[in-house]
C-alpha positions in Angstrom: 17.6 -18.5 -26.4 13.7 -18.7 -26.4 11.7 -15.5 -26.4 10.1 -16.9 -23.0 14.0 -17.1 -21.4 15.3 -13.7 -21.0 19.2 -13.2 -19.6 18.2 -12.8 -15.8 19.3 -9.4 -15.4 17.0 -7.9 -17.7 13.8 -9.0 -15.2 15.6 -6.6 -12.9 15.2 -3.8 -15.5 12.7 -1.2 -14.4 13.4 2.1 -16.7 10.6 4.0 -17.6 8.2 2.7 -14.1 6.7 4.6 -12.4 6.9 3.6 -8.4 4.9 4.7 -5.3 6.3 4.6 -2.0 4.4 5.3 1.2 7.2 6.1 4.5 9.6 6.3 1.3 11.3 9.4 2.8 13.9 6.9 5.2 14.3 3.3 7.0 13.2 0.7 4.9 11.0 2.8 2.7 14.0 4.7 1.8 16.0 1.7 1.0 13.5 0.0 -1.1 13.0 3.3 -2.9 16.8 3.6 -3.6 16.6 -0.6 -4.7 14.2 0.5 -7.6 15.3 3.9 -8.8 19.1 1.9 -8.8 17.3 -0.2 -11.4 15.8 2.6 -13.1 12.2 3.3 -12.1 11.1 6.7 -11.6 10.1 7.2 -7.5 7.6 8.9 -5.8 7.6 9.2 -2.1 4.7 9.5 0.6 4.9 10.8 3.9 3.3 13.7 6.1 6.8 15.9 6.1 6.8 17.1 2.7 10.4 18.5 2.7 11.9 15.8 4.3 9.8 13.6 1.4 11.5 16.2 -1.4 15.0 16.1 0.3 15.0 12.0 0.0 13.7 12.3 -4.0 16.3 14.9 -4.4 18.9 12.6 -3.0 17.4 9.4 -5.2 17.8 11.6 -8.6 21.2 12.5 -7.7 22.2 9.1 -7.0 20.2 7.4 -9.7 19.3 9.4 -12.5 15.7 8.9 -12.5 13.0 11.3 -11.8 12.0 11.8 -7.8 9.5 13.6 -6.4 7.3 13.4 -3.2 4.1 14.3 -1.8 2.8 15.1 1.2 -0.2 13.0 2.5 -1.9 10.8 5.1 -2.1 7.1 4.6 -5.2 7.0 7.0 -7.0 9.6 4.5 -8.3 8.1 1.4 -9.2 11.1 -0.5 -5.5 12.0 0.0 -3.6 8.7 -1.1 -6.8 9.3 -4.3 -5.3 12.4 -5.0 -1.8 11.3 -4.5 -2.3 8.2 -7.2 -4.1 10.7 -9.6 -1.1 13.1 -9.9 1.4 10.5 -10.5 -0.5 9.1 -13.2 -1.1 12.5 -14.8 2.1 13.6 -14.5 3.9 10.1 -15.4 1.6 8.1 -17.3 1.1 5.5 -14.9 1.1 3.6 -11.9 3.3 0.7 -12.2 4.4 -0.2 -8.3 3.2 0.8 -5.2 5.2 -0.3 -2.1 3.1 0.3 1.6 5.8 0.9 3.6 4.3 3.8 6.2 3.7 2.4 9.3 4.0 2.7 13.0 4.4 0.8 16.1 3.4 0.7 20.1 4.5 -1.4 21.8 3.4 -2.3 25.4 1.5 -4.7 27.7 -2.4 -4.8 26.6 -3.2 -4.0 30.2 -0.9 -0.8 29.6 -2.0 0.5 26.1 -4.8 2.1 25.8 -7.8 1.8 23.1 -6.4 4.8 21.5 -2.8 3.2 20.6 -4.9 0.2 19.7 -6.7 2.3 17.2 -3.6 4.4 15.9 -1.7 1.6 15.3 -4.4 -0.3 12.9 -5.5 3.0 11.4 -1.8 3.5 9.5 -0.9 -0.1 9.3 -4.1 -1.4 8.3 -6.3 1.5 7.0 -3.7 3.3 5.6 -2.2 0.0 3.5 -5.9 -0.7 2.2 -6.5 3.0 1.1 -2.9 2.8 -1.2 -4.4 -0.7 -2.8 -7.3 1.4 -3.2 -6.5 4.5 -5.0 -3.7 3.0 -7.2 -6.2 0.0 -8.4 -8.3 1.8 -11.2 -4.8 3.2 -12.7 -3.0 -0.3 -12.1 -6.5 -2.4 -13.7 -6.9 0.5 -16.8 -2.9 -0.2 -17.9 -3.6 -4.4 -17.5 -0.7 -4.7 -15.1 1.2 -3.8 -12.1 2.5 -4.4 -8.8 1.9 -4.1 -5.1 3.9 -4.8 -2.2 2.5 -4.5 1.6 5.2 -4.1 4.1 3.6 -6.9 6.8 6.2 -8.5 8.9 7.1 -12.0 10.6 4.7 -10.6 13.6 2.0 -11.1 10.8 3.3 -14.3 10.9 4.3 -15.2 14.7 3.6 -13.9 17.7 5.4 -11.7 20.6 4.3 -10.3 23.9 3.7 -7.0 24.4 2.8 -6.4 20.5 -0.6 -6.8 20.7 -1.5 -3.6 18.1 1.6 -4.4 15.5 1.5 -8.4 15.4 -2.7 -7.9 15.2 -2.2 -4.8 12.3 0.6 -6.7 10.4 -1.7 -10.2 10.2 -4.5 -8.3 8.5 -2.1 -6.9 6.1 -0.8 -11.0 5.7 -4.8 -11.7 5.2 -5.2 -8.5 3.0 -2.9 -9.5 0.4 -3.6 -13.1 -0.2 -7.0 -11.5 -0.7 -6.0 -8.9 -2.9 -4.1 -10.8 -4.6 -6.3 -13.3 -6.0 -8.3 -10.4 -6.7 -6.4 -8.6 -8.7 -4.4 -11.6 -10.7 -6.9 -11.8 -13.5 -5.9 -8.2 -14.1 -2.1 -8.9 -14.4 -1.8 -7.2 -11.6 0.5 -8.9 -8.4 0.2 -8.1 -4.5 2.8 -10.0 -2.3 3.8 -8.7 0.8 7.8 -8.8 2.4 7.8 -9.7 5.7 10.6 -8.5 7.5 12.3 -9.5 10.8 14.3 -7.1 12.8 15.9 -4.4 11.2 18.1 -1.7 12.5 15.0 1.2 11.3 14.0 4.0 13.0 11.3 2.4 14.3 13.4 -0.3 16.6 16.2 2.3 17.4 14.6 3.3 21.1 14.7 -0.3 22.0 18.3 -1.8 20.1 20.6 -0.7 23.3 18.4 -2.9 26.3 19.4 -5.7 27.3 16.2 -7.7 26.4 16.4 -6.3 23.0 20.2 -8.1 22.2 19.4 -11.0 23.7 15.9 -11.1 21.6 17.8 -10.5 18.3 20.5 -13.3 18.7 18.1 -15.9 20.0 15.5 -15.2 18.0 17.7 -15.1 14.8 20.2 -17.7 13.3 22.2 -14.5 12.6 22.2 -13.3 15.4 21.8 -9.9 14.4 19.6 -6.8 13.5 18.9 -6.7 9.5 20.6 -4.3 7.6 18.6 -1.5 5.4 20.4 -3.1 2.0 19.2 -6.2 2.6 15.6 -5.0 2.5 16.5 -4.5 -1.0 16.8 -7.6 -3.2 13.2 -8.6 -1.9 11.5 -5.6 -3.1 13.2 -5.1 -6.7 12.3 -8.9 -6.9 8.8 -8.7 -6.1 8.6 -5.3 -8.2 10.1 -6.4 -11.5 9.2 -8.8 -14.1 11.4 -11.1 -12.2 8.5 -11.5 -10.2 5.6 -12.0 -12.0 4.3 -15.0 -11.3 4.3 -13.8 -7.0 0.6 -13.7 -6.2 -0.2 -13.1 -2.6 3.5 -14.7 -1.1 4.6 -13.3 2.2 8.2 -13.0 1.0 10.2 -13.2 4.6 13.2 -11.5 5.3 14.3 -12.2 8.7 17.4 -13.3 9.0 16.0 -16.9 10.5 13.5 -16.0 12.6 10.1 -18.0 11.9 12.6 -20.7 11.0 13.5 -21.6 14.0 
C-alpha cells in the first residue's frame, strides 16, 4: 500500500477536529453534528437558544465521547459569529469545519409576502452563511487547512412557486461557494455546499400532512418520499473529512431524485 492510498475508512477519521455548527442544536444541523462527533470530532453548536444549544452538546458527548459545547449567537450579527470563531479557537486550538446549517424559510405567493419576509429570509440564509465564512477564515487560512460546508438546497438549484425568498437565498449561497471556494483552495482550505431535497425537518413539518405537500414529495422524487435526518449524514462527514479533499465548490445533492428528473 502506497502512502498516497490510505484504507478508506481512515478518510472518515476526524478525532481531535474541531467542528462548528450553525442551527446545530436539531433537524439537519443536529444530524450532521451527531455524523461528525460519531467519527470523532469535537462539536460546537450555534443557535439563539443557548440551553437548548447545551442540552444537544450534552446529548452528543454522551453519545459520542467527544467534547460538546454550544453558544449562543446570531448568524445575521458578524461581530457575534467573530466572537463565536474566536473562543473555539482559544479554547480548542482550532477551527477545522464549519457547517452553515441555520436557516429559515417563508414561504408564500410574492404578491402575499411582504418586503420584510423578503428581507428576513436572505438576512439568515444569506447574510448569516457569509458572516460564518467570514469569521472562521483567518483561523481556517493561519492553520493552512480546513473545511466549509453551506447548507444550500436543490431550490438553489431549481425552481418552485411560492418560494420566492428561499429558492432566491439558497442560489446565492450555490454562487457564494463556488466563489469561496476558488478563493480559499490555494489555502488548503475546501467550501462545498449539500444541497438537500425534502427532508422530514422542522422546518417542512407545518406543511408534511396537506395534500399538495404528498403529492409534491412523491412526484417530485423517484423515492417517493420525505428524506430521512440519517441520510443527511454520509454527505456531510464526506465533504468534512479528508475523504473529501479534493471537493472545491461542488453542490453535493441529496434529494432523493429530485433535480434528476
Amino acid at each position: 500500500m502506497t502512502d498516497s492510498v490510505l484504507p478508506g475508512i481512515a478518510l472518515f477519521n476526524m478525532t481531535g477536529k474541531n467542528a462548528i455548527i450553525t442551527g446545530g442544536s436539531k433537524g439537519l444541523g443536529y444530524a450532521m453534528a451527531a455524523a461528525l462527533a460519531s467519527a470523532g470530532a469535537n462539536t460546537i453548536l450555534v443557535n439563539r437558544n443557548e440551553t437548548e444549544g447545551l442540552e444537544a452538546a450534552k446529548q452528543l458527548e454522551k453519545d459520542f465521547g467527544i467534547k460538546a459545547t454550544a453558544h449562543a449567537a446570531d448568524v445575521t450579527q458578524l461581530g457575534q459569529m467573530e466572537e463565536v470563531a474566536a473562543k473555539v479557537n482559544k479554547a480548542f486550538g482550532s477551527v477545522d469545519v464549519l457547517i452553515n446549517s441555520a436557516g429559515i424559510n417563508i414561504r408564500g405567493a410574492i404578491d402575499e409576502l411582504t418586503k420584510d419576509d423578503f428581507e428576513k429570509v436572505m438576512q439568515v440564509n444569506v447574510d448569516g452563511t457569509w458572516n460564518a465564512c467570514k469569521a472562521v477564515t483567518p483561523y481556517m487560512k493561519k492553520q493552512g487547512r480546513g473545511s466549509i460546508i453551506n447548507m444550500a438546497s436543490t431550490l438553489g438549484l431549481v425552481g418552485l412557486a411560492n418560494r420566492t425568498p428561499y429558492a432566491t437565498s439558497k442560489g446565492a449561497v450555490v454562487q457564494m461557494t463556488r466563489a469561496l471556494g476558488l478563493e480559499l483552495a490555494p489555502f488548503n482550505i475546501t467550501v462545498n455546499a449539500i444541497c438537500p431535497g425534502p427532508f422530514l425537518t422542522e422546518m417542512n413539518i407545518p406543511i408534511a400532512g396537506t395534500e399538495e405537500a404528498k403529492k409534491f414529495i412523491v412526484g417530485a422524487t423517484a423515492m417517493a418520499r420525505w428524506g430521512e435526518l440519517k441520510e443527511i449524514q454520509g454527505a456531510a462527514l464526506f465533504l468534512a473529512s479528508d475523504a473529501g479533499t479534493y471537493m472545491v465548490g461542488s453542490m453535493l445533492t441529496v434529494d432523493g431524485g429530485w433535480t434528476a428528473k
